[in-house]
Structures are given as structure tokens and as C-alpha cells.
C-alpha positions in Angstrom: 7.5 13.9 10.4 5.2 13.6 13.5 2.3 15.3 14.3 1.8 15.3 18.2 5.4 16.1 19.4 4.4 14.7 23.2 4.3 11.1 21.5 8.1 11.6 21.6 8.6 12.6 25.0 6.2 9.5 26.1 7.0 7.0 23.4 10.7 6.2 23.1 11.1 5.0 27.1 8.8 2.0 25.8 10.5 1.0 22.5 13.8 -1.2 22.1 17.1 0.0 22.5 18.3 -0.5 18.7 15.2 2.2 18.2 16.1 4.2 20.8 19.2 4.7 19.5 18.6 5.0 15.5 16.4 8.3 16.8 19.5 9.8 18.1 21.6 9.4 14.8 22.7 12.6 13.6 21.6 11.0 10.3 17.8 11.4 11.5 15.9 14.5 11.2 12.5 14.6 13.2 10.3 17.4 11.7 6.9 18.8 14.1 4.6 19.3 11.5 1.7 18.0 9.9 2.9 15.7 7.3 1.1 16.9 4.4 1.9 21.1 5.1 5.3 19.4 5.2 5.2 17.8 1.8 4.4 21.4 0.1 7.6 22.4 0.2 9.6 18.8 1.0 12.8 18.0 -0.3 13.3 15.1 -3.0 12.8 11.5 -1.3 13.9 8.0 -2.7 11.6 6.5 0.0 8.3 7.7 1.8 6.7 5.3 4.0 4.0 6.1 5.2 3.0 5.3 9.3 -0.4 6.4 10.0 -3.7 4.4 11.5 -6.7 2.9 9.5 -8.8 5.5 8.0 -10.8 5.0 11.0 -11.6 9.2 11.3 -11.8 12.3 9.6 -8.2 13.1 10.4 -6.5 9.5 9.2 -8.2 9.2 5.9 -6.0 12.5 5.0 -3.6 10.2 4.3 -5.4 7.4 2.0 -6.5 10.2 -0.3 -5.7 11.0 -4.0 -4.6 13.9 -3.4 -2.1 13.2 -0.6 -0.6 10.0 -3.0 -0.5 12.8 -5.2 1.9 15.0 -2.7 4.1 11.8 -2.1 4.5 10.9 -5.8 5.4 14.7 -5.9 8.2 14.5 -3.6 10.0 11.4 -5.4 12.2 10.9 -7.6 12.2 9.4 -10.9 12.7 5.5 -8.8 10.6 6.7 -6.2 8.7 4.3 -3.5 6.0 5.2 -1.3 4.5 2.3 1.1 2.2 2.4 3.9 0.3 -0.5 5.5 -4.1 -1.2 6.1 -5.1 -3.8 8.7 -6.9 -6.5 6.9 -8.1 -10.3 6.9 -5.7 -12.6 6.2 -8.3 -15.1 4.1 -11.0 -13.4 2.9 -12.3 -9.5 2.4 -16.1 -8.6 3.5 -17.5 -6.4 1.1 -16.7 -3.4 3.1 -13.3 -4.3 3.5 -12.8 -4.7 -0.4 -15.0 -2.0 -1.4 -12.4 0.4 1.3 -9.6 -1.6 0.1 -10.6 -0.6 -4.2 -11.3 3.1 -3.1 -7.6 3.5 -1.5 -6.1 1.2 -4.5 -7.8 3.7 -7.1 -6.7 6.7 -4.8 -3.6 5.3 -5.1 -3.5 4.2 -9.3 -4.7 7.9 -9.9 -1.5 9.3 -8.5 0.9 6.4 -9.4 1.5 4.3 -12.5 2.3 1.2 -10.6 0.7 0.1 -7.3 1.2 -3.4 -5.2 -0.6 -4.6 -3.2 0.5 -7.6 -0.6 -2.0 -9.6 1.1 -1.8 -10.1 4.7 -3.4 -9.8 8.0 -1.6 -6.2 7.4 -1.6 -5.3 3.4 2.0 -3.6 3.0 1.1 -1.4 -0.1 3.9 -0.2 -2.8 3.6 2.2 -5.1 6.2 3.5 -7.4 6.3 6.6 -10.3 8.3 3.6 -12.3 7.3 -0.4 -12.9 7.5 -2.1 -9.7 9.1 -5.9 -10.1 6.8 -8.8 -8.9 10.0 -11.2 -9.4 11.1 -12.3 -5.6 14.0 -13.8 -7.6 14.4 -10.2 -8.8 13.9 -8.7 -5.5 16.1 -11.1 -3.0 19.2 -10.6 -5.9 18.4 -6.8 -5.4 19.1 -7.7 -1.5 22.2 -9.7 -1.7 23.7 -7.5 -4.4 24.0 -4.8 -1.7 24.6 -6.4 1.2 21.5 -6.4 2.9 20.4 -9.2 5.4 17.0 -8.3 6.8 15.9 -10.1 9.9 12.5 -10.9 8.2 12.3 -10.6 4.4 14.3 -13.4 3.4 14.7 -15.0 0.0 11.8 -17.4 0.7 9.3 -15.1 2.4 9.3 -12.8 -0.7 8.6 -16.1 -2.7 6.0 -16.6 -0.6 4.6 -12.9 -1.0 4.6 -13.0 -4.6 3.7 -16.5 -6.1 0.8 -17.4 -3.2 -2.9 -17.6 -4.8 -3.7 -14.8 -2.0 -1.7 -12.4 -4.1 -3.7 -12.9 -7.4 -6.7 -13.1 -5.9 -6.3 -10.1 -3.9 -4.7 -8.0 -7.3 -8.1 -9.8 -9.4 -10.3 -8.2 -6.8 -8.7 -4.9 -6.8 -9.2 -4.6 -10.6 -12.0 -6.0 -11.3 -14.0 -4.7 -8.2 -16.0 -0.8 -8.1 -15.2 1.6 -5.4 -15.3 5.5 -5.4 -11.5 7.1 -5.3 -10.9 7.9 -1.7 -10.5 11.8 -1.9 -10.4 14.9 0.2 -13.9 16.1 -1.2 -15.2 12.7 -0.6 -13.4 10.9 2.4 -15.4 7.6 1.5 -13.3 5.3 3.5 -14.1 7.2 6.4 -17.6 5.7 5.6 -16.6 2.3 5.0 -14.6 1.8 7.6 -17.4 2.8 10.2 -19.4 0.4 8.3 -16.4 -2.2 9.0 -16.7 -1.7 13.0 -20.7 -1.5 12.8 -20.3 -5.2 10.8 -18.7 -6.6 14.2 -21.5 -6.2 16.1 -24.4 -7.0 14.2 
């Protein structure tokens, strides 16, 4: 679902072939629309990920609110999975970057029972209407059960994702931490990210 519909008359001349190509399979639908109009009357999914930019602007944090996690978990299924990804420090969170990082995470607990978070210059987040597993045993069993060889998730990089003291840490900070909910009456990341950008040059 893309909003701007000349990003994919400029865009695909500049991405790799394998791309390229996956656009043109029948088995993709591309959809004009804004992505939460679309959701009100969206099909079932097993997957929504999520693609947009840092809540950087009035029009971005629409999509790191309550009340859009809300739409998602709405278009699941029972196993549903919703994932989207926030630029982030690698080592250590400012306090605007854990306060904005707390108000998306409780955005996102208020709409799902089970979110994950994983630490990273870019946080991938997961959230799920069922228990998500934090077993990388679990996970990379999951992968080789059907077949699946990713080029970058391997056995070891998930064990590496889950059992590093950045993951702890970065789930202790999340619950422990206080944050307003990120919501369309009250777009507070908007505000913390601003304060993010001003931090860079003061």
C-alpha cells in the first residue's frame, strides 16, 4: 500500500533486479491509497510490516499511534504479526530516545498482548495478537522446518538477537521506564523526536 504513487514510476529503475522483478509477480498487489483508509475495510493478513520513516512529522507519527496498531491488530488473524522498524543507537538511548521509544512500545502494548522489541542501530519491532517466542532455538527450527534459508537471519544471528545483554536491557527499560502513549489526539513522538534532532546541535 503506497501513498505517493510517482515513488513507483521513479523508484524501481534504482533498486536490484531480484526487487524489480518480485513487483511484477502476479502474486503482488500494489494498492494507491493511504494505508490506514486502506485498513478500514482490509482483508485478513497473516503479516503486516510496516515501512514508513521515523515519526519525524505530523504525517509519519500516523503510523506509531495506538490507534493505527489498533487497525493492524484488526486486520490479523488469530497468529497475526505486525513489524515495523525505528532508527536507534546501537549502545545506549538518550532520554529522548527512550522516553519516544516507551511512548511507541505502550502505543503498541495497548493494541497488542505481546510486543518485542530488538535492539539495534535499527529496532525491528514485533508484535503479535498471540505469545511471541523469545527461543532463537525455537525460531531457527521454525526456519528449517519449512525450508527457509534467509540470506541474513541465520541460526546464530537470532541467538545473538535474543540472549545479548542489549536485549534485556533494552526490554528492562521499556517496562520500567514512563512515557505518554503515542496517540492521534496526542502525537507525542512527534515532540520527542524534534527534541532528538535539536539534542544534535546543542
Amino acid at each position: 500500500v503506497e501513498q505517493n504513487p510517482a515513488l513507483l514510476h521513479i523508484v524501481p529503475g534504482h533498486l536490484p533486479g531480484e526487487t524489480r522483478r518480485s513487483l511484477r509477480d502476479p502474486r503482488v498487489r500494489i494498492v494507491h491509497a493511504d494505508p490506514r483508509r486502506f485498513l478500514e475495510s482490509a482483508p485478513a493478513y497473516d503479516l503486516i510490516l510496516v515501512g514508513m520513516p521515523e515519526p519525524a512529522s505530523g504525517q509519519a507519527n500516523r503510523f506509531f499511534t495506538r490507534e493505527f496498531f489498533e487497525s493492524c491488530r484488526a486486520r490479523l488473524g488469530a497468529n497475526g504479526v505486525m513489524a515495523f522498524s525505528l532508527q536507534s543507537s546501537e549502545n545506549f538511548w538518550t532520554p529522548q530516545l527512550a522516553r519516544r521509544m516507551r511512548s511507541i512500545h505502550r502505543a503498541a502494548l495497548a493494541a497488542f498482548p505481546d510486543v518485542v522489541f530488538l535492539p539495534g542501530r535499527t529496532n525491528v519491532v514485533v508484535c503479535s495478537r498471540g505469545r511471541l517466542t523469545r527461543d532463537p532455538s525455537v525460531q531457527a527450527a521454525r526456519l528449517d522446518s519449512r525450508g527457509i534459508r534467509p540470506r541474513l537471519v541465520s541460526a546464530a544471528y537470532l541467538r545473538y538477537l535474543y540472549t545479548n545483554d542489549r536485549f534485556r536491557e533494552v526490554a528492562r527499560s521499556l517496562e520500567n521506564g514512563t512515557a505518554p502513549v503515542n496517540t492521534d489526539a496526542r502525537p507525542i513522538c512527534y515532540q520527542y523526536t524534534v527534541l532528538l534532532w535539536l539534542s544534535k546541535f546543542i
